[in-house]
N, C-alpha and C positions, 0 to 999 in steps of 0.2 A: 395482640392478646387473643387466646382461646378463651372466650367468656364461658364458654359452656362448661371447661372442667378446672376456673375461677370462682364461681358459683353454686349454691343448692341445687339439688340435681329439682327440688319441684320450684325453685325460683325461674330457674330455664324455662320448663315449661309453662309456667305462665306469662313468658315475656319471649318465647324462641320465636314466635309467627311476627311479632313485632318486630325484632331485634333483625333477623335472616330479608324480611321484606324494605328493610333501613327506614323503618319508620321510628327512631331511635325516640323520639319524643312520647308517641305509643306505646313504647317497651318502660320505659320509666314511670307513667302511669300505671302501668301492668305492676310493675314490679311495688309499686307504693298501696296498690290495691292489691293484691298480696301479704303483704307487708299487716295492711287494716284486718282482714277477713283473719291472719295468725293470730291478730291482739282479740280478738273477737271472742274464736277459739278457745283460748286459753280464760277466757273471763266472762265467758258467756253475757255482753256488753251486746250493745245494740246502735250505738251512738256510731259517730264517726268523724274523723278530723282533727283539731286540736282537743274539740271534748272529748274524745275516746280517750286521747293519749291520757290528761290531767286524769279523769276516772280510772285507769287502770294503772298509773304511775306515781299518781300529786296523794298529798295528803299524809298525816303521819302512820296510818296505815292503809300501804297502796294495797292493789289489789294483788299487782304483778312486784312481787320484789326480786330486785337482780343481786341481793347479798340479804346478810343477815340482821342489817339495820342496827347495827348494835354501838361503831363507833358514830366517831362525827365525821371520816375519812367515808366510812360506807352509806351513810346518810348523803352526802355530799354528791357521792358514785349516782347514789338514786336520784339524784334530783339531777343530777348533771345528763341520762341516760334521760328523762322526762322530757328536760330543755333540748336535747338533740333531736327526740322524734319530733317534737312541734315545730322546731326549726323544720325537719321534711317535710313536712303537712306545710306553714307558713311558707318557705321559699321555694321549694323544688314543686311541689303538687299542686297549689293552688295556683300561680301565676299561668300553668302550662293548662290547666283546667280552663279556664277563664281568658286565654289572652292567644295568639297567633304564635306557635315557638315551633323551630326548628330545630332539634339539637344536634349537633355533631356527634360520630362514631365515637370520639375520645370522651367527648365529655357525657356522653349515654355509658359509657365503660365504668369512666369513675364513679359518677352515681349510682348504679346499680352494684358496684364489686361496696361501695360503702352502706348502702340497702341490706346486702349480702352478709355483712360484718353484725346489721342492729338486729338482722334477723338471729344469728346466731345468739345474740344476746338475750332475747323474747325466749328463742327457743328452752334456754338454761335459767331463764325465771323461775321461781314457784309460783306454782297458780293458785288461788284462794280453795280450789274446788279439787279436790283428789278423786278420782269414782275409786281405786281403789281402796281408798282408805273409808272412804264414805260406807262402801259395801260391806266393810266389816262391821260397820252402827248395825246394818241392817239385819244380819247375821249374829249379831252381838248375843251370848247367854242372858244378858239382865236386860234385854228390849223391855220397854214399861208398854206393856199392854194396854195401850187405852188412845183413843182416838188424837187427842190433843199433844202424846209423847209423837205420834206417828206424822202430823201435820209440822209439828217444828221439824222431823227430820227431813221429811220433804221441800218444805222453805230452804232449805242449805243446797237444795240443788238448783244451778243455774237454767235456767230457762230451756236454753237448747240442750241441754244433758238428760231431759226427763225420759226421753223415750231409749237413748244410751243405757242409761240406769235402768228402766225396764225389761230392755230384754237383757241384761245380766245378772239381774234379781232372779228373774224367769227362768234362766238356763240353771241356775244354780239351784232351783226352787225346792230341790226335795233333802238339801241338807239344812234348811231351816227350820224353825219353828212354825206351824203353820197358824198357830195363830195372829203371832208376830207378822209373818209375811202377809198375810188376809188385810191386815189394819194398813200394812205401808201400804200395800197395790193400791186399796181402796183409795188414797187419802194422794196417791199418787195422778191414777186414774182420772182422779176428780180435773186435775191441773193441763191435762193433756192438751193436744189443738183437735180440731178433728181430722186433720190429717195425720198424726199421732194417732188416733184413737185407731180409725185405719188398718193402721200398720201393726199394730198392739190385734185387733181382732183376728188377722190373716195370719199374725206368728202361731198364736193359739191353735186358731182352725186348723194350721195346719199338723201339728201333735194331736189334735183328735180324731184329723182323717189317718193319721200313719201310727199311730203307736198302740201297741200293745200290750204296755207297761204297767200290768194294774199300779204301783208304787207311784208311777206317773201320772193317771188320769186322776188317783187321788189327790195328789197333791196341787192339781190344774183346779178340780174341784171344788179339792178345801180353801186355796188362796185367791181367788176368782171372783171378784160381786157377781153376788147370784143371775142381778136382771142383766149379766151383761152375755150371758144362755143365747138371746135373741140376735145376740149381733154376729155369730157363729155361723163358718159355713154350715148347710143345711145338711150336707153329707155325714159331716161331724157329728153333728147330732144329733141326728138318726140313729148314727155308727153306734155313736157311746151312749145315747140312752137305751138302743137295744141292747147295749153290755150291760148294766144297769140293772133290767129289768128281768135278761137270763143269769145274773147273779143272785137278784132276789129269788130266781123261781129254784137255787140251787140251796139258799140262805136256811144255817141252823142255827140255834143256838142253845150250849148246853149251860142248863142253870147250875149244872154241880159246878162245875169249872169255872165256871164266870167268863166265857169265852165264847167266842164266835166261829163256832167250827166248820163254817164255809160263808160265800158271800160278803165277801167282806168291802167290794167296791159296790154293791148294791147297798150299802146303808147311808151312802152319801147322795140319795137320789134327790134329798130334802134340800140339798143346795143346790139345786135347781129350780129357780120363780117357779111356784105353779102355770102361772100366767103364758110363761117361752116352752115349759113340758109339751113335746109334742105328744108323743105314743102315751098317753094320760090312758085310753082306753086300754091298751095291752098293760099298763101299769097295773089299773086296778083292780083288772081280769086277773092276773099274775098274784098280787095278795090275795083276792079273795079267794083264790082258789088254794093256799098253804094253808088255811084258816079253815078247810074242811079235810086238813091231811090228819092222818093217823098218827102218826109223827109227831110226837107233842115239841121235837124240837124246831120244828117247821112253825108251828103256834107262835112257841115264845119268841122266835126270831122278827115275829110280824110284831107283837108285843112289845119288845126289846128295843128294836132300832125302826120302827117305819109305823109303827100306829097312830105316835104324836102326832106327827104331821100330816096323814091321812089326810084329813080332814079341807087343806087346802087343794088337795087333787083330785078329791069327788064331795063336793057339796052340790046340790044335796047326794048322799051316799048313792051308788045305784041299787036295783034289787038285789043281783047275786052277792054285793056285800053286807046288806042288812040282811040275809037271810045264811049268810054265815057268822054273822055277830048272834044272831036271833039261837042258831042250832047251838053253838058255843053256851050260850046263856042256858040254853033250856036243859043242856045234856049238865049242867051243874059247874062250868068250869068257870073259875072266879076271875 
């Protein structure tokens, strides 16, 4: 028998080094730990052995179903396909785990091309957990805006899928709702490991060191917990707070219109913690200096979108801004 082209082209390789070197008893544990880390997979499960199997098989609603449970013929299928993986954990895995065995070429063949058969079967389960279908919750028009809609949808993700779901929220992030998207990350974020977290700051960093996309760095902005600013390469935000602060120093806005006729990624500078704001000094150099422009659209732009929150990026205010508030007051303007 050609085992190689009997088998899953990635079952091979987790058991070719065993199988090619005739450690045929090695290749069998290859092939049953394989077999574990797929059911793992599919069920974001953590257990291992006869418990994995009953947990992602046993129970009137398995995790993993291999039909649609609906007669007593398919009910039967499922618990028959439960009893067979426990039997491999109980006869084949554990005794070889725990005990001196040598197995033969033939009977390493049968085992594994029959390995090969439950794998197929795992393979064509349904899984409790979709990310496709999940991502359209997240995505969804009627996302209910509020911390505790966002935290149950998170619960619904298996453990090992969170940072999965992460960066595919993320890739997709500027066809959603940003307020919507703001509440998941957040509520997601919270759930991470720190090696997750990691990996989640370096995706980011690296769209703030390369992109150009105002559309983009809005939307990184607007869906982003603010204090998570600090955990960014330092390149990045440098980068984009200096885009930031040469957009405010571009920033109008006309009161006929009700519009913001330039600078328009300069008024998200406020989702930035004051606290991780580096260039705070050229910040608040940059308003105070519109604040003495001729340009009354230059004024109401500072008015408009950046005045509210002043207040956390220069307390106490410095002089050249109290003495553009001070001129503003005295020359009559309300």
């Amino acid at each position: 028998m050609n085992l190689e082209t009997e088998i899953d082209s990635e079952l091979w390789k987790n058991i070719q080094t065993q199988y090619e070197n005739r450690n045929f008893t090695g290749a069998i544990l290859n092939a049953i730990y394989y077999l574990s880390n797929l059911i793992r997979e599919k069920t974001g499960l953590e257990s291992d052995g006869v418990s994995l199997i009953g947990q992602a098989f046993g129970g009137k609603s398995p995790l993993l179903k291999v039909n649609q449970l609906q007669t007593e013929s398919e009910i039967n299928i499922q618990k028959g396909v439960e009893q067979i993986l426990r039997g491999i954990y109980q006869a084949i895995r554990n005794p070889r785990s725990h005990e001196n065995y040598t197995d033969s070429k033939d009977d390493c063949e049968a085992i594994i091309v029959f390995i090969n058969y439950m794998i197929k079967v795992i393979i064509q389960a349904k899984p409790p957990f979709s990310k496709e279908e999940f991502i359209k919750l997240v995505f969804d028009p009627d996302f209910v805006q509020d911390n505790d809609y966002a935290e149950l949808l998170v619960n619904k993700i298996p453990k090992k899928k969170n940072l999965e779901v992460f960066i595919e929220v993320f890739r997709k992030k500027e066809k959603g709702n940003r307020d919507s998207l703001r509440l998941f990350i957040s509520a997601l974020i919270a759930r991470l490991e720190p090696s997750e977290l990691k990996e989640v700051y370096k995706i980011v960093s690296e769209e703030l060191i390369n992109s150009n996309n105002e559309s983009t760095l809005i939307s990184i902005l607007a869906i982003m917990p603010s204090d998570s600013w600090g955990q960014y390469d330092l390149i990045g935000r440098h980068r984009i707070e200096n885009m930031l602060i040469k957009s405010i120093n571009s920033g109008k806005y006309d009161k006929i219109t009700k519009e913001c006729a330039s600078g328009g990624l300069g008024t998200w500078f406020t989702n930035i913690t004051s606290d991780h704001f580096i260039r705070k000094e050229d910040l608040i150099s940059t308003i105070s200096s519109k604040l003495f422009s001729e340009d009354d659209r230059e004024i109401d732009y500072v008015f408009r979108y950046l005045f509210p929150g002043l207040p956390k990026y220069s307390d106490p205010p410095d002089d050249f801004l109290v003495a553009a508030i001070k001129s503003g007051l005295n020359a009559g303007d309300e």
